[in-house]
TIPAVO-69423 format. One line per 5 residues: number of its first residue (from 1); their letters; for each residue x, y, z of N, C-alpha, C. Coordinates in pm, 1 decimal, padded with zeros to 6 digits. Each point is the difference from the previous one (the first is absolute). Example, Ala and Ser with C-alpha at 12.3 -4.5 7.8 and 13.67 -1.06 7.14 Angstrom:
<recs>
1) AS) 01319.0 -00569.0 00780.0 -00089.0 00119.0 00000.0 00090.0 00120.0 00000.0 | -00035.0 00105.0 -00072.0 00082.0 00119.0 00006.0 -00077.0 00109.0 00073.0
</recs>
This chain:
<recs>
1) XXXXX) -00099.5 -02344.0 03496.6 00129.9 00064.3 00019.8 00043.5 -00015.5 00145.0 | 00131.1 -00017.7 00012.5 00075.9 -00022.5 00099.3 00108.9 00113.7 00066.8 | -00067.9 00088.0 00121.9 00100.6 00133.4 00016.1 00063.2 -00068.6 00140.5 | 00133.8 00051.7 -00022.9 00118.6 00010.8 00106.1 -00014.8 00144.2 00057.1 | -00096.5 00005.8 00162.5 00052.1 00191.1 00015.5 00106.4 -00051.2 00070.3
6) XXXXX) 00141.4 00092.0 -00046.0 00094.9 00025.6 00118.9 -00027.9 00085.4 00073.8 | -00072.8 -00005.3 00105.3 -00101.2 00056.7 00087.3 00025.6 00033.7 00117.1 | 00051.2 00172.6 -00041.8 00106.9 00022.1 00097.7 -00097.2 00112.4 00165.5 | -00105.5 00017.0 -00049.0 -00035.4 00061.1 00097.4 -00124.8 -00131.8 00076.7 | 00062.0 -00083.2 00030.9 -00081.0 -00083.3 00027.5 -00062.3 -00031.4 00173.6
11) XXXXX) 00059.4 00129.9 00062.9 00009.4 00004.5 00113.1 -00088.5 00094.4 00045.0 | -00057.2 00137.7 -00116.7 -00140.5 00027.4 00011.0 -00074.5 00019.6 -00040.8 | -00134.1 00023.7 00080.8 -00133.0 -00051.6 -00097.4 00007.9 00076.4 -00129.2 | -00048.5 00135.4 00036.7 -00023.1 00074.8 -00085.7 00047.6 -00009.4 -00153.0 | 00168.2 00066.9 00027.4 00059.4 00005.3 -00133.2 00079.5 -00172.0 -00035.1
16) XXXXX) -00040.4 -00056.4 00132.8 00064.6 -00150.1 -00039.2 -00138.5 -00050.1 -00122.0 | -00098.7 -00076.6 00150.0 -00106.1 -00106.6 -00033.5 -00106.7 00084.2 -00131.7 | -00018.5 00140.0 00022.1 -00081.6 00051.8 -00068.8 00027.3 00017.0 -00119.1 | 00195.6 00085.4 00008.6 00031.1 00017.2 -00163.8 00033.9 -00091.6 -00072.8 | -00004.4 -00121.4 00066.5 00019.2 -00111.2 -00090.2 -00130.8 -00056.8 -00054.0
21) XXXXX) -00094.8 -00021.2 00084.7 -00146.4 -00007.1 -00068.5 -00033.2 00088.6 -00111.2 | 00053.0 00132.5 00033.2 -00029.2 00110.2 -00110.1 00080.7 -00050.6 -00185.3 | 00097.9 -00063.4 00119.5 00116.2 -00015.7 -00180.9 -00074.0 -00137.1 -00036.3 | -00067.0 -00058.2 00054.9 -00016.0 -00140.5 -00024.9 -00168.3 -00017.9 -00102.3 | -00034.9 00113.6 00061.4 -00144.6 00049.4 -00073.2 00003.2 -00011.7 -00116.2
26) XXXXX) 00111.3 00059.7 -00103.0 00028.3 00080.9 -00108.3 00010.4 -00164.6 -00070.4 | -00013.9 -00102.4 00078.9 00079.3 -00140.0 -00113.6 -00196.1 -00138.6 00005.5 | -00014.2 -00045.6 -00083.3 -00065.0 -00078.8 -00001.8 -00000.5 -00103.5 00113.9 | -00044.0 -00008.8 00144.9 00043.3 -00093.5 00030.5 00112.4 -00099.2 00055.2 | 00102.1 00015.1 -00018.7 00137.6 -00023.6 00013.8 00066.9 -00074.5 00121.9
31) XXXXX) 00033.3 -00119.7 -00039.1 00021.9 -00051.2 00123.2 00134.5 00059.5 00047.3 | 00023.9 00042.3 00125.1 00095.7 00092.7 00042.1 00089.7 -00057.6 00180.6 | 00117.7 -00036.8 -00055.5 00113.0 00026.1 00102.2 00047.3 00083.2 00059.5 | -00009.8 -00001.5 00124.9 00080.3 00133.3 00045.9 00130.8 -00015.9 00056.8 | 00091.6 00083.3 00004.4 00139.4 -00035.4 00072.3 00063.6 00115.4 00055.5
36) XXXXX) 00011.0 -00011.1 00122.3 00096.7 00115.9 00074.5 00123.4 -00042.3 00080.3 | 00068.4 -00032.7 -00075.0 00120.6 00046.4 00032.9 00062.2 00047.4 00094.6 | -00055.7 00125.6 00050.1 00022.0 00081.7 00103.6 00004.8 -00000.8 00171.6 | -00156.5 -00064.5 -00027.6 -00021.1 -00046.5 00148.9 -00028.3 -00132.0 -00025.6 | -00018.8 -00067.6 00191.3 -00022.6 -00111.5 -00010.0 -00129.5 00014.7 00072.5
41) XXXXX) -00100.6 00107.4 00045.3 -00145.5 00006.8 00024.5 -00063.6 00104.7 -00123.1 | -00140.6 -00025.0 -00029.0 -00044.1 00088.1 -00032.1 -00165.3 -00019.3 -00003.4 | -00048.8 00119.0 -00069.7 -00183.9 -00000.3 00057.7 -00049.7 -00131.5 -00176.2 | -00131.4 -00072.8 00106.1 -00049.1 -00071.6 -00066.3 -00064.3 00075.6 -00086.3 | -00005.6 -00045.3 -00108.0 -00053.3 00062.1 -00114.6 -00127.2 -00099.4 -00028.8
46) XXXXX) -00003.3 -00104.2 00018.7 -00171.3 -00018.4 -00053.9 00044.7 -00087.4 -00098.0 | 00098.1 00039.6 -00098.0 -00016.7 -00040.7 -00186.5 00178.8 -00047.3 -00007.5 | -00035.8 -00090.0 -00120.8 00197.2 00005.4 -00032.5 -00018.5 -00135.3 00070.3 | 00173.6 -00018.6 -00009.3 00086.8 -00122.5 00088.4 00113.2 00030.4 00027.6 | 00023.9 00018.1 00109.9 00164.2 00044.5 00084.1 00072.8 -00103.5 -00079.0
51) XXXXX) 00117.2 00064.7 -00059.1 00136.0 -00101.6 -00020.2 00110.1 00083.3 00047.5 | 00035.3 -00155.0 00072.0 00158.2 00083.8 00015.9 00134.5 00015.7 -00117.5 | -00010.1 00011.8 -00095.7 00085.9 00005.0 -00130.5 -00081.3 -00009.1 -00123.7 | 00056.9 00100.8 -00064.1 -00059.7 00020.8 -00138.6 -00028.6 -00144.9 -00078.6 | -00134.2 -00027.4 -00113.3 -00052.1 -00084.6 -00021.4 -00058.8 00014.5 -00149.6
56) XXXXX) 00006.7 -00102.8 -00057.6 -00016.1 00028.6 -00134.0 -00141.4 00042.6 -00049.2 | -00020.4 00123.3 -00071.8 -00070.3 00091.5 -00039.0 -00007.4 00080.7 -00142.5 | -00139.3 00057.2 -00033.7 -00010.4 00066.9 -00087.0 00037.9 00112.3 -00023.8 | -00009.0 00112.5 00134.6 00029.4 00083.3 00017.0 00080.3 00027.5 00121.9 | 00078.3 00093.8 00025.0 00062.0 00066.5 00110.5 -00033.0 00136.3 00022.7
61) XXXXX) -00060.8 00042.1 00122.3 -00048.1 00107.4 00024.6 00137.6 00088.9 00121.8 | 00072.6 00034.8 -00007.3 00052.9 00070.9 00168.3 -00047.0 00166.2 00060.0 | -00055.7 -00042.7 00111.1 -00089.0 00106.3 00046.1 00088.7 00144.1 00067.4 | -00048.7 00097.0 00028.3 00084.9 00062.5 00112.1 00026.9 -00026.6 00062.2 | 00092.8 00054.0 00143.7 00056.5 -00068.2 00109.3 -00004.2 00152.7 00049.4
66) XXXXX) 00011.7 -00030.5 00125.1 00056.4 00123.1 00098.1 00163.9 -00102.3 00027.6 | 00097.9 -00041.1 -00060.1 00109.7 -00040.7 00064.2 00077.5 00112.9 -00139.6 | 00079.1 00001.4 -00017.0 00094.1 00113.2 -00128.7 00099.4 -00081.0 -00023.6 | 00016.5 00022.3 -00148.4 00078.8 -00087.1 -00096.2 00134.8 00084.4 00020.7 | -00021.3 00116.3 00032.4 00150.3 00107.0 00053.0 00050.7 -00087.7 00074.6
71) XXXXX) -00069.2 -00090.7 00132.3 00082.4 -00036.9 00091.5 -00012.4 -00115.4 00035.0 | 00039.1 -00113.8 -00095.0 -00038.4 -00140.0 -00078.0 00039.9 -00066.7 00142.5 | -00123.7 -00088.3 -00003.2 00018.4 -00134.4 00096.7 00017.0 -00136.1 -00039.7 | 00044.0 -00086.2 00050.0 00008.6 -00141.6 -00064.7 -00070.4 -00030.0 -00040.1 | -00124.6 -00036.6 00014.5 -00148.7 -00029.2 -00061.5 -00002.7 00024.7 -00169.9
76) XXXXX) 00052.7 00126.2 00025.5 -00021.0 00086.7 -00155.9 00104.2 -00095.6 -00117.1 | 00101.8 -00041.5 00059.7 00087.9 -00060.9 -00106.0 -00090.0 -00132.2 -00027.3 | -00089.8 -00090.8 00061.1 -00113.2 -00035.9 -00047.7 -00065.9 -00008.1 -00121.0 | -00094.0 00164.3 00061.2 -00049.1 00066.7 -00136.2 00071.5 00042.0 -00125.5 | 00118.6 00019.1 -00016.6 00053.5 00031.0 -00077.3 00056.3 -00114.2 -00103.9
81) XXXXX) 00030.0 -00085.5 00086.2 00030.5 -00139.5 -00100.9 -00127.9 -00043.7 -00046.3 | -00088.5 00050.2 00006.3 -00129.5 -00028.0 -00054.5 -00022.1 00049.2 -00106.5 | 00013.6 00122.1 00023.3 00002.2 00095.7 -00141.0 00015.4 -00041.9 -00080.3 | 00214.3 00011.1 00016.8 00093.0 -00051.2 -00098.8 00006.5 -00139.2 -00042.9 | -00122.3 -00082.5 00038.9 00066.6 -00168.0 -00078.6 -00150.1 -00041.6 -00032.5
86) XXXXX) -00120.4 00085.2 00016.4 -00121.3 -00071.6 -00045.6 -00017.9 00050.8 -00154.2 | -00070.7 -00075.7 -00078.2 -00105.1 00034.8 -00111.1 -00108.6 00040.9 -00021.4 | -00047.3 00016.5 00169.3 -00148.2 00039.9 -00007.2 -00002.7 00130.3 -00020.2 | -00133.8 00034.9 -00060.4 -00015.3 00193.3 00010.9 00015.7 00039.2 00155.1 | 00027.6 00118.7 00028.9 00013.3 00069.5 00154.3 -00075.5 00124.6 -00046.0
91) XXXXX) -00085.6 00003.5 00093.7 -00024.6 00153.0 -00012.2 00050.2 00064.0 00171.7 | 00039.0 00118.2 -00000.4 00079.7 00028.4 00141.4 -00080.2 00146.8 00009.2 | -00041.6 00030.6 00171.1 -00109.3 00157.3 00028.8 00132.0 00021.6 00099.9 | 00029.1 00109.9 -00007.3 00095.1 00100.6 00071.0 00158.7 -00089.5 00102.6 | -00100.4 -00038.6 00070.8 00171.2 -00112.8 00073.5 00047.5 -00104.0 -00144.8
96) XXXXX) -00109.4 -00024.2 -00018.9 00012.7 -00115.5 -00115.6 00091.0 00055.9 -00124.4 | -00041.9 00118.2 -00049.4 00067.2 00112.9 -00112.1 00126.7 -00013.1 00016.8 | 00045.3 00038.8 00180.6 00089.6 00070.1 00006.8 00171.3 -00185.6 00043.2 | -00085.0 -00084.1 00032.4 00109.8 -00079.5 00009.9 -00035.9 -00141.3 -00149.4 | -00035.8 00027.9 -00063.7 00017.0 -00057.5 -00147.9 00097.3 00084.3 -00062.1
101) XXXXX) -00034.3 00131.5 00012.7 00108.4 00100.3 -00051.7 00146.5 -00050.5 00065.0 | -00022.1 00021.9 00072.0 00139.2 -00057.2 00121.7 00099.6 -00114.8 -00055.0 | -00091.6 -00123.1 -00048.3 00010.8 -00122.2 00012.7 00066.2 -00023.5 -00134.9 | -00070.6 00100.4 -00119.3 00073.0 -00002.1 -00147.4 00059.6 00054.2 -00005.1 | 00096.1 00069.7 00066.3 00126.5 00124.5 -00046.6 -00041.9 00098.1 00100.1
106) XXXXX) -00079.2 00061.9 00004.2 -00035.7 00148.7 00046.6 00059.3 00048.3 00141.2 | -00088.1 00107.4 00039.0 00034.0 00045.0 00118.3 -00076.8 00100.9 00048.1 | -00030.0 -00045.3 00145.7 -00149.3 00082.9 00076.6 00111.4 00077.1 00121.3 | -00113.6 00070.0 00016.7 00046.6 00130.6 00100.9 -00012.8 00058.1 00092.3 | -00022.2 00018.8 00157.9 -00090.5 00054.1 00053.1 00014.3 00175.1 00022.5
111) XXXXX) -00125.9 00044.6 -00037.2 -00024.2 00154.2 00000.6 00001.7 00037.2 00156.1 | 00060.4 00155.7 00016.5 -00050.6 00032.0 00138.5 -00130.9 -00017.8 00027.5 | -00071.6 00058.0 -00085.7 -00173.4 -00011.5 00061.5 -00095.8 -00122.6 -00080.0 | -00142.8 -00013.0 00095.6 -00040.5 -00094.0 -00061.7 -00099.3 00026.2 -00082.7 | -00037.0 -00002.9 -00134.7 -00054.9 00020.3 -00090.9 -00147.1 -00076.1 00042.4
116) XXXXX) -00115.8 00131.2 00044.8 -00162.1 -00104.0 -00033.5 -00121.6 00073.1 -00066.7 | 00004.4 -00027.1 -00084.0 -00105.4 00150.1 -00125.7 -00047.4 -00096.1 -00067.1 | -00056.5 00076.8 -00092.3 -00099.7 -00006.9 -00125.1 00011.7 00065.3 -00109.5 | 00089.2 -00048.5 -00089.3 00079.4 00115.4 -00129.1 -00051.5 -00096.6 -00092.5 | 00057.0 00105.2 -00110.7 -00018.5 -00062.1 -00123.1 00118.2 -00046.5 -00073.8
121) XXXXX) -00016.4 -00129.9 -00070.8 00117.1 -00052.2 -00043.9 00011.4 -00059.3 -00190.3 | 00114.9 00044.9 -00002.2 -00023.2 00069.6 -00190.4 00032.0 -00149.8 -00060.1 | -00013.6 -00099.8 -00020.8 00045.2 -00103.0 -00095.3 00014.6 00069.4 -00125.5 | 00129.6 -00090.6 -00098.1 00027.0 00068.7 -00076.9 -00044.7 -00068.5 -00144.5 | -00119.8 -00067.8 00014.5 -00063.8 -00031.5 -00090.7 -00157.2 00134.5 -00046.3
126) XXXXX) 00058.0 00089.7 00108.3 -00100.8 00097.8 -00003.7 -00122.9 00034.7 00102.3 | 00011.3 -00093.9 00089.4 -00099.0 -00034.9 00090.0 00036.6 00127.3 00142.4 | -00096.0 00037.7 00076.9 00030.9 00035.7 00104.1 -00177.4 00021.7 00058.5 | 00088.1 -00116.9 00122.3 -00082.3 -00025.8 00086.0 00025.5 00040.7 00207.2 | -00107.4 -00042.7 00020.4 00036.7 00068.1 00197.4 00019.7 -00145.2 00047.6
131) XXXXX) 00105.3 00032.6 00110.4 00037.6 -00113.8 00081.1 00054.0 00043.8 00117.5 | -00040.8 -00134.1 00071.7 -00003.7 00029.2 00153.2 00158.8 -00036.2 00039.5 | 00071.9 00091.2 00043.0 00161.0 -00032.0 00036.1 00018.6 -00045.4 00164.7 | 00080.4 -00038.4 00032.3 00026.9 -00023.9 00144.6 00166.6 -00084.5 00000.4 | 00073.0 00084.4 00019.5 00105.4 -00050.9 00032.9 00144.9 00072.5 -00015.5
136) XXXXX) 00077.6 -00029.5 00027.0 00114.0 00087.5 00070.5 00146.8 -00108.6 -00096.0 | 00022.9 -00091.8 -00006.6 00078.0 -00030.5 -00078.1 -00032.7 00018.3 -00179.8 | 00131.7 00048.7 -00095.3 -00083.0 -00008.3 -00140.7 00138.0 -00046.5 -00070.2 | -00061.7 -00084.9 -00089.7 00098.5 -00060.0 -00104.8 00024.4 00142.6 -00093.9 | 00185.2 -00022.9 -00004.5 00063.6 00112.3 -00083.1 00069.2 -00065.8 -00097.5
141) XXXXX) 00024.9 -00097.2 -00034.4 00053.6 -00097.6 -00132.6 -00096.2 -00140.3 00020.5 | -00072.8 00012.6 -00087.4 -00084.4 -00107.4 -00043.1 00087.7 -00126.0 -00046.9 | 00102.7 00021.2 -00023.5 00041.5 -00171.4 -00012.9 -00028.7 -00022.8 -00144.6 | -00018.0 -00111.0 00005.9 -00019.0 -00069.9 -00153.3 -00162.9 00046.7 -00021.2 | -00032.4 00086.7 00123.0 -00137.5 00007.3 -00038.8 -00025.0 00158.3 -00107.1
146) XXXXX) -00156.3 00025.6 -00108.9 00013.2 00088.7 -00054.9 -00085.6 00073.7 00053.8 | 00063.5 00182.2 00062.3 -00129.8 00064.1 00044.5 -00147.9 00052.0 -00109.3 | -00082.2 -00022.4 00034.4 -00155.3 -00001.7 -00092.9 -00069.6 00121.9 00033.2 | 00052.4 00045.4 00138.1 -00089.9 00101.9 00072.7 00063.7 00123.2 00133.9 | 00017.6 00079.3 -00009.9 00036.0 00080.0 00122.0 -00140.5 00129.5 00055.6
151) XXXXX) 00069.3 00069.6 00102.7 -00090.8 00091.1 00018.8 00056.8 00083.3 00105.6 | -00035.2 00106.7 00042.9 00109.5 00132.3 00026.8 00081.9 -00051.0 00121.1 | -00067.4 -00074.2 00114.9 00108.4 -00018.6 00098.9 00109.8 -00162.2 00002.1 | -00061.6 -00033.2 -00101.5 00070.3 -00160.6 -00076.8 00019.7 -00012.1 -00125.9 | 00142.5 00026.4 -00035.4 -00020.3 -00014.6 -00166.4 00017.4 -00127.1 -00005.5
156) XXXXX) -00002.9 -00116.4 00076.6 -00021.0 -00175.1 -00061.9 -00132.7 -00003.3 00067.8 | -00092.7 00008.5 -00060.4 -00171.4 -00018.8 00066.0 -00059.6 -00157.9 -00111.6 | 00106.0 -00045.6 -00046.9 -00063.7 -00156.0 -00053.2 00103.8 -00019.4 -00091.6 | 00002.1 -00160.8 -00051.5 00088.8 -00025.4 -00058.0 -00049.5 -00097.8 -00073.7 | 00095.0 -00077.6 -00099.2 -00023.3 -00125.2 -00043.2 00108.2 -00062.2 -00047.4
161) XXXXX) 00055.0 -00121.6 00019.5 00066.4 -00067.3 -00097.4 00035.9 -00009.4 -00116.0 | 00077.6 00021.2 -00093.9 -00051.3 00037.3 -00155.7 00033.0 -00155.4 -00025.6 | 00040.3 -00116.7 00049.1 -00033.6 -00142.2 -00015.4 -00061.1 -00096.1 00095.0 | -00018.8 00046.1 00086.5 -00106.8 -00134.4 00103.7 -00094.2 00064.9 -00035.2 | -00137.8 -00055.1 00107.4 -00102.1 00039.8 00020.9 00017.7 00057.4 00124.0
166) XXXXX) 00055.9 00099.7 00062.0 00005.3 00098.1 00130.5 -00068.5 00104.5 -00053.5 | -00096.4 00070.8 00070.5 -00033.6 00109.2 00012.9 00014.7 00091.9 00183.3 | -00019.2 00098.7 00033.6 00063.9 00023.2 00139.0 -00076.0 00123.9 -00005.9 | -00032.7 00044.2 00109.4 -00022.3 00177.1 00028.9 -00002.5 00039.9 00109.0 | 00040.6 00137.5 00065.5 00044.1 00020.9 00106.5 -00133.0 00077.0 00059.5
171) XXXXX) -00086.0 -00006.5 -00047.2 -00106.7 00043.1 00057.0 -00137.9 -00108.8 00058.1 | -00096.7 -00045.6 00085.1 -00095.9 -00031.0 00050.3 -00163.3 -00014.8 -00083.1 | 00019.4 -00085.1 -00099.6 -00127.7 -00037.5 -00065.0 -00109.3 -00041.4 00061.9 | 00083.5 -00114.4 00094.4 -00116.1 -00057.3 00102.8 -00052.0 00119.7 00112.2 | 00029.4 00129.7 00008.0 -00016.7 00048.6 00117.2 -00139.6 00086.9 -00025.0
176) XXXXX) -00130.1 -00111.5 -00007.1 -00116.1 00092.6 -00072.1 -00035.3 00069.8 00131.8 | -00158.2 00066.3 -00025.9 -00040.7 00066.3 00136.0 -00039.1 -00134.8 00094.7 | -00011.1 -00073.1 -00028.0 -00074.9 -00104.7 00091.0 00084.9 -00053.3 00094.6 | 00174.6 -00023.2 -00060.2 00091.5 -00026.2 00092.4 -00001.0 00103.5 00075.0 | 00046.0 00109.9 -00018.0 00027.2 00145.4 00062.2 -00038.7 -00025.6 00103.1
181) XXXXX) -00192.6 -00008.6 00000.4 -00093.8 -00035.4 00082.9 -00037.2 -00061.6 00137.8 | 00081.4 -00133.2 -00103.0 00034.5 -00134.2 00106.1 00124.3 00054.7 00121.8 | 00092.3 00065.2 -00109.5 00151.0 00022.1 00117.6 -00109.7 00127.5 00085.8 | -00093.0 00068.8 00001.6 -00016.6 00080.6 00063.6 -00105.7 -00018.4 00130.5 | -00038.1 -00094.4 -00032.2 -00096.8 -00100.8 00062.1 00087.0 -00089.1 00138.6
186) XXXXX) 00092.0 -00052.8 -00056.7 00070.4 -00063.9 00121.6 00113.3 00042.4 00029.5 | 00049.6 00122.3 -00042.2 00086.8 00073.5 00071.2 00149.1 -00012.9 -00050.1 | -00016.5 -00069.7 -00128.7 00141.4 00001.5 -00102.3 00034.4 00137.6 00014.2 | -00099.3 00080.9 -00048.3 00074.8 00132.6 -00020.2 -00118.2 00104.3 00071.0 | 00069.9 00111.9 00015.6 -00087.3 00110.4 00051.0 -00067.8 00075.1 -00103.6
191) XXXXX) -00089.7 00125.7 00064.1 -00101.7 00048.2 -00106.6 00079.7 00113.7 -00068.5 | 00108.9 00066.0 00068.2 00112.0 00062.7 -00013.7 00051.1 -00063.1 -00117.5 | 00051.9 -00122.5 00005.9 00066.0 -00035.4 -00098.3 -00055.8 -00041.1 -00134.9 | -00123.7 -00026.6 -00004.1 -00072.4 -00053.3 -00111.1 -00058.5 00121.2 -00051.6 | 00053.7 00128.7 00059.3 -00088.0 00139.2 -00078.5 00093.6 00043.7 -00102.3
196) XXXXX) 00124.1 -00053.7 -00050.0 00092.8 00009.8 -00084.2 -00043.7 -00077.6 -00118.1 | -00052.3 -00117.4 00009.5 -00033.0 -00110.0 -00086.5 -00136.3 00072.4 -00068.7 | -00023.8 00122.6 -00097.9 -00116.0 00063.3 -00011.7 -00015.4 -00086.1 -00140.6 | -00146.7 -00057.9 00038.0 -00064.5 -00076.8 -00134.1 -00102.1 00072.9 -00077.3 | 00007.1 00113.9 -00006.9 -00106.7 00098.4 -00066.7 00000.2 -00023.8 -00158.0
201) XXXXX) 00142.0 -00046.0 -00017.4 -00007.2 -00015.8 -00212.6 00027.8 -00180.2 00029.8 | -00070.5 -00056.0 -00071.1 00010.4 -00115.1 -00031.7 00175.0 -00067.9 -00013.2 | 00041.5 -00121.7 00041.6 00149.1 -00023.3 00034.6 00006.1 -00155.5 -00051.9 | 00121.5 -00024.1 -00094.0 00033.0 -00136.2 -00058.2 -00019.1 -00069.0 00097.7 | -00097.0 -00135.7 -00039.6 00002.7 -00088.7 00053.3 00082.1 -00118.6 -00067.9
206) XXXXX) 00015.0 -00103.6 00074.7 00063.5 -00105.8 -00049.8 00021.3 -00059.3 -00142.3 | -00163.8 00006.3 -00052.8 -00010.2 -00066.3 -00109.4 00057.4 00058.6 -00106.9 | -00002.0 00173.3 00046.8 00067.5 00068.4 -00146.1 00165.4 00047.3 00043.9 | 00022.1 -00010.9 00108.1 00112.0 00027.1 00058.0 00148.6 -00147.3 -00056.6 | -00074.6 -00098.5 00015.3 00113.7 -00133.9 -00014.9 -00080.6 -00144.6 -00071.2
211) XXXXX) -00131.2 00002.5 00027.0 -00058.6 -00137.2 -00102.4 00006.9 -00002.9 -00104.9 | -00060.7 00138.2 -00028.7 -00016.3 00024.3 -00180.6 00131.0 -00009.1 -00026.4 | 00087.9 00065.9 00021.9 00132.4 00100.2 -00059.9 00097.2 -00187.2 -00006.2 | -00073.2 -00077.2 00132.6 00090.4 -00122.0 -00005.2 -00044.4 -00126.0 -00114.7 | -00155.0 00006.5 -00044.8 -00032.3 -00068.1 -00075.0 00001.1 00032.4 -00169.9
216) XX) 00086.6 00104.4 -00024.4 00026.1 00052.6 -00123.9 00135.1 -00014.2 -00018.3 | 00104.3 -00056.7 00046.7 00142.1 -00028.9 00022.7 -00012.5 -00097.1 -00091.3
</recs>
């Protein structure tokens, strides 16, 4: 298998180089492209192949960003013609959620405050599971997309296509304890800030969060 990350935090280690290893875990192997868009430096990652423009693939992954789809940059119209003109499956984690939404109809938002917890989130296939949130913009019309999942401070907490293969969620699968760890280790984030991120009940990871849910489409 062949993954495209639109690989937007590619500038640091932690939630860049790490949560992408983390998402990359969850796949057999996978020979994997990376592309950012965003900047024109970023930290060596070890794994992958820098491209500068999207490249033909099995999958499309788009990661978080610290940049906001509220306050769209050129780059992003990019990503968005990506969305809208490929055939490949996309699966999209929180920046990713929130400008696919964008890109098919919808419309994202930015909140006064910035949302970073550990709630529980109700899919409405019956499921409710814990997930790690972090972020301050939230999609309020999903677009052509269908919501699958909310939870008390996001009622769009995942979505899906009811005809591509998109799946999306506005919450942090990749963000296990080990990243946490890593950002706490080299100074991504403080100890302050990672005491919000409480992993005491077990929290969706990737595989049940967007692989499975994408390989049953």
């Amino acid at each position: 298998m062949h993954i495209l990350i639109v690989d937007l935090l590619a500038e640091r280690q932690s939630f860049g180089r790490e949560g992408v290893r983390e998402i990359l875990s969850h796949f057999d192997s996978p020979e994997v492209s990376l592309w950012s868009p965003h900047v024109t430096k970023r930290v060596d990652y070890g794994f992958g192949t820098v491209v500068q423009q999207p490249v033909d693939a099995d999958l499309i992954i788009i990661t978080g960003s610290r940049r906001n789809v509220s306050q769209w940059e050129g780059w992003m119209d990019d990503v968005a013609e990506l969305i809208q003109t490929t055939a490949i499956p996309i699966l999209g984690i929180c920046f990713g959620h929130q400008i696919i939404a964008a890109s098919l109809g919808g419309r994202v938002i930015r909140a006064e405050e910035n949302s970073a917890l550990v709630t529980e989130v109700n899919y409405e296939d019956g499921r409710v599971v814990n997930a790690l949130f972090t972020h301050q913009d939230h999609v309020v019309d999903p677009g052509e997309m269908k919501i699958i999942a909310s939870s008390d401070h996001c009622p769009i907490a995942a979505c899906q296509h009811p005809e591509r293969p998109i799946l999306t969620v506005q919450y942090h699968p990749e963000a296990v304890s080990a990243v946490i760890e890593k950002a706490l280790e080299i100074g991504d984030m403080t100890l302050e800030e990672s005491l919000v991120f409480s992993c005491e009940k077990p929290i969706i990871d990737m595989t049940d969060a967007l692989v499975k849910p994408l390989q049953s489409l």
